[in-house]
N, C-alpha and C positions, 0 to 999 in steps of 0.2 A: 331699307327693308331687309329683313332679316333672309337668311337663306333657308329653303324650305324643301328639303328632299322629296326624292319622286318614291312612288310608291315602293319602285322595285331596287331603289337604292343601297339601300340595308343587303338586299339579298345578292345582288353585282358584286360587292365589296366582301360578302361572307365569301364568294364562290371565285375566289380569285384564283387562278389556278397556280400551283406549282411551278418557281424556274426549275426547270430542268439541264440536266448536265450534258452538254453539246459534244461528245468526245471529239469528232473527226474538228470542229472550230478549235478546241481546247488544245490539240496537238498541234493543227496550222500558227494558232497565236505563241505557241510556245517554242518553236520550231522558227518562227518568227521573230523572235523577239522582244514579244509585246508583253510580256510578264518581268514584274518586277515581284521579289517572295517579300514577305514580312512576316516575321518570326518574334513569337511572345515567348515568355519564359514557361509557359502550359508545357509546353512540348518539347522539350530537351533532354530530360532527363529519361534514364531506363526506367522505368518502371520497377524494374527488380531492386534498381539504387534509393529510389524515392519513392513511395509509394502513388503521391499526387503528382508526379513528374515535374511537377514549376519546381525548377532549379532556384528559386526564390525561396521556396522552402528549401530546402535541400540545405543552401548557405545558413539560413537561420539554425536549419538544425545543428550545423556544425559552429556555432558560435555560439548559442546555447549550451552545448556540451561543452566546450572552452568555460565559457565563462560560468557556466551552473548557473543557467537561466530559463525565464521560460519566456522569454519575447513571442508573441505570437506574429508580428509583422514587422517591419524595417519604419513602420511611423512611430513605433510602440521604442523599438531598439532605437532610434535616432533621436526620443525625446528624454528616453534614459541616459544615452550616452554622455558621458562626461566630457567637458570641454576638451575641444581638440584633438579628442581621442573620436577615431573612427574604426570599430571593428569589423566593419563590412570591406574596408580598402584595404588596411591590413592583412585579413584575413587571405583573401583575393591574392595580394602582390605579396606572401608569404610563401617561398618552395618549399622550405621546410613544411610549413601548416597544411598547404592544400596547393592539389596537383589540377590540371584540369585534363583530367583521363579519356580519352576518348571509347574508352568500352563502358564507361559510365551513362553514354550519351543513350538517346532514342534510337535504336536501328534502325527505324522508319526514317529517321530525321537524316540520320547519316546514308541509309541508299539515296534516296531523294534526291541529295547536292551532289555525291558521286556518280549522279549523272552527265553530272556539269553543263546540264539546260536549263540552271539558272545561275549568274555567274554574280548579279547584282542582285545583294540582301540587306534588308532594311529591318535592324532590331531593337528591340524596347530593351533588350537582359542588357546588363553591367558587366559582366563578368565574362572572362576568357575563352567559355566553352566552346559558343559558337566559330571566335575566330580561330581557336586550334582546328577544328575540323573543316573549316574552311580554306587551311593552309597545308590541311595536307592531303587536300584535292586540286588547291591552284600551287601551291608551294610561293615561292616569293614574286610569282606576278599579283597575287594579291594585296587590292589599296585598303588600307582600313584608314577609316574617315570618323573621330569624337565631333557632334554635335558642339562641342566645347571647344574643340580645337582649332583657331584662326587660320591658321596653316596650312592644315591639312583641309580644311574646308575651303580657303581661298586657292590650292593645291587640285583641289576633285572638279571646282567649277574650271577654272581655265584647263584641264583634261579634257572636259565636258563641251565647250568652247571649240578644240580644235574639231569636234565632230561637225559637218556639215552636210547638206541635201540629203543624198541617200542614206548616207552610211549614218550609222548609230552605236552611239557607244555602246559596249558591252562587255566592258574590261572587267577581271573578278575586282570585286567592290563591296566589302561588308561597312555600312554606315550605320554607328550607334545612334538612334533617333533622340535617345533623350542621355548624352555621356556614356563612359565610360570610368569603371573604380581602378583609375591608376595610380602610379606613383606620385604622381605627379597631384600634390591638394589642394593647387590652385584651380582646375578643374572641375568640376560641377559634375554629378550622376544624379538622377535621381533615385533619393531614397524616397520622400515625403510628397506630398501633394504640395507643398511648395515649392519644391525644387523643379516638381513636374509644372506648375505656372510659369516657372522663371527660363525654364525651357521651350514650350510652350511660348514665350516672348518673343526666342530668337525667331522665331517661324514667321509670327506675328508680322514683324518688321522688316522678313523680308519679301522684295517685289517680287510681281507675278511673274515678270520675264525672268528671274533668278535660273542657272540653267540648272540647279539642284532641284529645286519646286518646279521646270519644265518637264525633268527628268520621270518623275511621281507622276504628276497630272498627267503625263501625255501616254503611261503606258498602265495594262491591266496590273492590278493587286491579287495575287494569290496571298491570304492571308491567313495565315497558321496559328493556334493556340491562342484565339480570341476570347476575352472576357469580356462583357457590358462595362464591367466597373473599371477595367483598366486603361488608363488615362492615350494610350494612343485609338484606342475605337475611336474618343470623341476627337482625337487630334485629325482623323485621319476625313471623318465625318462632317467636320466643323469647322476646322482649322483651314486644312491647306486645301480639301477639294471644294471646298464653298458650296458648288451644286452638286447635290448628291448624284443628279444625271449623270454628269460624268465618270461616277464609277459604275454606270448600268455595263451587266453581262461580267463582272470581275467574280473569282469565286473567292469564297470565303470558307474555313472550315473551323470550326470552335469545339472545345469539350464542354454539352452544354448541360446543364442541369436544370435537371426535369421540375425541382425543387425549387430552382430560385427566378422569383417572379419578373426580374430584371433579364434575365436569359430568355425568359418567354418573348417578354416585349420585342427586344431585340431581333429574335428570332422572325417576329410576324414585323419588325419595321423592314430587316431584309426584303422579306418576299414582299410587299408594298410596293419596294422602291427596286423590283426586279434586278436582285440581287441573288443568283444561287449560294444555297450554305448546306454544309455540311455539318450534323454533327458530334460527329466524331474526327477530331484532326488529325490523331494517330493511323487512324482506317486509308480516311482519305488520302495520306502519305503515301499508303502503301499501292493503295488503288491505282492513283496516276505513277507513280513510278512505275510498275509493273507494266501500265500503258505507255511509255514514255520508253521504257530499257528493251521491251521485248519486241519481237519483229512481227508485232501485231499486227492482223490483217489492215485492220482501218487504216491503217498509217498507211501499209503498203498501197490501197486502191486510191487513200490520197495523193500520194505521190503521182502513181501510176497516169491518174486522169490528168495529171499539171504536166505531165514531165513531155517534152520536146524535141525531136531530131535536131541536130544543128547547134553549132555554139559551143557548147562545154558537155564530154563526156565524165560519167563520175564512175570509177572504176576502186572498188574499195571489200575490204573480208567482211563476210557476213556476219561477224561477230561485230561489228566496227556499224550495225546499219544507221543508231540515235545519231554516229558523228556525223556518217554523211545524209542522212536525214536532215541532221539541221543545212550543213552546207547547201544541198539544192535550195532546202528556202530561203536562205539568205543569197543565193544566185538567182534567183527565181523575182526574189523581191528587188534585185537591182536590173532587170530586166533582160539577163541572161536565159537563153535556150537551153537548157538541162536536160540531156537525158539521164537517168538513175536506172542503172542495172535490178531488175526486180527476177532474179532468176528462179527465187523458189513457189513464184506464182506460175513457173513455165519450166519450160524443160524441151531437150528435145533437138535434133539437128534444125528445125523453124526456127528455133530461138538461138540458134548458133549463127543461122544467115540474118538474123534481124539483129542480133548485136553487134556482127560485121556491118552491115550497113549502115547501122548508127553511128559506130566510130566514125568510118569512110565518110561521113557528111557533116564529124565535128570537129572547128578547128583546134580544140582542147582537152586534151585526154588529161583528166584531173588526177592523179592516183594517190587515195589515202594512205598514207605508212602511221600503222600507231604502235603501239606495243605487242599486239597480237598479230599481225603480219610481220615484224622485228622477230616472232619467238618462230613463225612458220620459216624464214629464211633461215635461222641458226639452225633447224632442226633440217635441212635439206629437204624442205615441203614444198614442191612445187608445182605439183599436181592439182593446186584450188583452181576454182574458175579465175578470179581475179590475176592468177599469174597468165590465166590461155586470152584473158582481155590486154594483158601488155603486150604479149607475142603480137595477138591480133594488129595492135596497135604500132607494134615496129613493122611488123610485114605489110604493111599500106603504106606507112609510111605519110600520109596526109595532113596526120593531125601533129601537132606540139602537144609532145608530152612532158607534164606539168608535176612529180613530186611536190606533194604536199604535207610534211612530218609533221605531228600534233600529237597530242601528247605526252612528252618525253621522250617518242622515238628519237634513236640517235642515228643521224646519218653520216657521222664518220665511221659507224663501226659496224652497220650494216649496209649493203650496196642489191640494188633491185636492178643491174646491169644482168648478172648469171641470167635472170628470171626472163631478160627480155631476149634471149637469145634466139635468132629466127632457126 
């Protein structure tokens, strides 16, 4: 028997209502951990360098102008190409030819990972862009992983491996989803829709427990610079998460075009399969960073309502709140008591006896040193709250207090002794 809709079925399905964008969840899962970015080549470039941004044009245009051509894409330029000869890798691993500049890049793209609340990226581009501006925001703790590469692949999963129970990897990690254009031309990038199949194969083949595909499956997708027609939507769609369920609640942001009927669909299978999208991926760069870097209230009264007497005190500059924002939630998520100094929701001799007494009842006075509390000690600044929380913290005397330098602060060369002085 055939299936035969109820009256009001048609008009259930028209009236489906919009996901909507959770901020205060969106900051917990990101703060968390639970975001992994994926970066298309839409979104890379300035604007002002490119006018379409996909740094996929960008390279064409400059191989064109080389060669006095008018290739309109890399299937068009790879069926031209003369044997052997490859002007997209060349091009690429030439210093002479081409630089991979970082004032070139998207400023959106570049605030965004200079956050460094996302440390694991997952990208379709070929070419060096992304991983320069990834390196000179993790510098050389950064892994770069070619989908091609045996090594480095068999290299990232046993990484992957030593994580267990609570703890979760989060080491900086940019992984080429479909290669990498390097020297090396025994390696595979995709320029073509076949190359993108024969990539596409490795995935295929491998199992579900693989701790790279547990990696993907088990955390949300923020996904940047999506087109319908570009081969990892359906990779991401079809390939490795099989049910689409499990990317319910993940966001997505695309540059979409109002024009092409493939971006409509797209657009309405998202909100079907309650999926939020965005789009504009540039905008939305800017949106959540600004949500993510500023001492934005939400954040604060999320904190606020988690955070706990007892266990670990976080004592940290207020310029420094994203670092130790993430810290409580990853303290938090290991089942540590946290409390987080929220001082510019208060003020006031009250909140001088309540942050005393919160020390006095933690065994661990955490104290963040990053580059900005490094410039306040050379500069003889010791008048922040954060230096009257380690006094605090020595004249009690109760707790272990706990230095913790991060991000290139140097602690041979600056000393938070002076500061603690009763």
């Amino acid at each position: 028997m055939g299936f035969k809709p109820g009256e009001n079925t048609r008009d259930r399905i028209s009236q489906l209502q919009e996901v909507s964008f959770v901020k205060d969840q969106f900051i917990e899962d990101v703060f968390n951990t639970d975001y992994v970015l994926v970066i298309g080549n839409e979104v890379i470039m300035d604007k002002a360098v490119e006018p379409t941004g996909d740094v996929n044009r960008y390279i064409l245009r400059a191989i064109n102008a080389s060669l006095r051509k008018e290739y309109k894409d890399f299937n068009e330029l790879a069926a031209d190409a003369a044997s052997g000869v490859d002007p997209v890798r060349n091009l690429l691993n030439s210093e002479e030819d081409f630089s991979f500049d970082l004032r070139d890049m998207a400023p959106e793209l570049r605030s965004l990972l200079e956050t460094r609340l996302f440390p694991i990226v997952l990208t379709t581009t070929v070419d060096g862009y992304l991983e320069t501006l990834m390196r000179s925001v993790w510098g050389d703790r950064l892994r770069v992983v070619n989908i091609d590469d045996k090594k480095a692949m068999d290299a990232w999963r046993n990484a992957l491996l030593t994580y267990r129970g609570d703890a979760r990897y989060q080491e900086p990690t940019l992984f080429y989803l479909f290669g990498k254009a390097e020297k090396n031309e025994a390696r595979k990038y995709v320029r073509t829709d076949d190359d993108a199949i024969q990539i596409i194969e490795k995935w295929i083949l491998m199992p579900k427990d693989d701790p790279i595909v547990s990696l993907v499956r088990n955390r949300k997708l923020l996904a940047l610079g999506c087109k319908y027609d570009d081969w990892y939507f359906r990779f991401f769609w079809y390939t490795l998460r099989r049910e689409i369920s499990q990317f319910e609640g993940g966001q997505v942001a695309f540059m979409l075009d109002r024009n092409d009927r493939s971006d409509e669909n797209l657009d309405r299978f998202l909100n079907r399969v309650r999926i939020f999208r965005h789009p504009d991926a540039r905008a939305f760069m800017s949106e959540i960073t600004e949500l993510l870097s500023s001492q934005d209230l939400s954040l604060r009264r999320l904190v606020v309502s988690n955070r706990n007497k007892g266990g670990v005190f976080l004592s940290y500059c207020s310029k420094d709140f994203p670092i130790a924002a993430q810290l409580f939630f990853q303290l938090r998520r290991r089942g540590y008591n946290v409390w987080f100094d929220n001082r510019s929701m208060h003020g006031g001799d009250d909140y001088d006896r309540e942050i005393e007494r919160a020390i006095l009842s933690s065994e661990v006075v955490l104290t963040v040193l990053t580059p900005h509390v490094a410039a306040d000690l050379s500069a003889g600044e010791t008048d922040h709250y954060y230096n009257k929380e380690w006094k605090i913290a020595r004249q009690l005397g109760s707790a272990r207090i706990i230095p913790l330098a991060v991000n290139g602060y140097d602690s041979g060369k600056h000393t938070i002794r002076a500061s603690m002085k009763k």
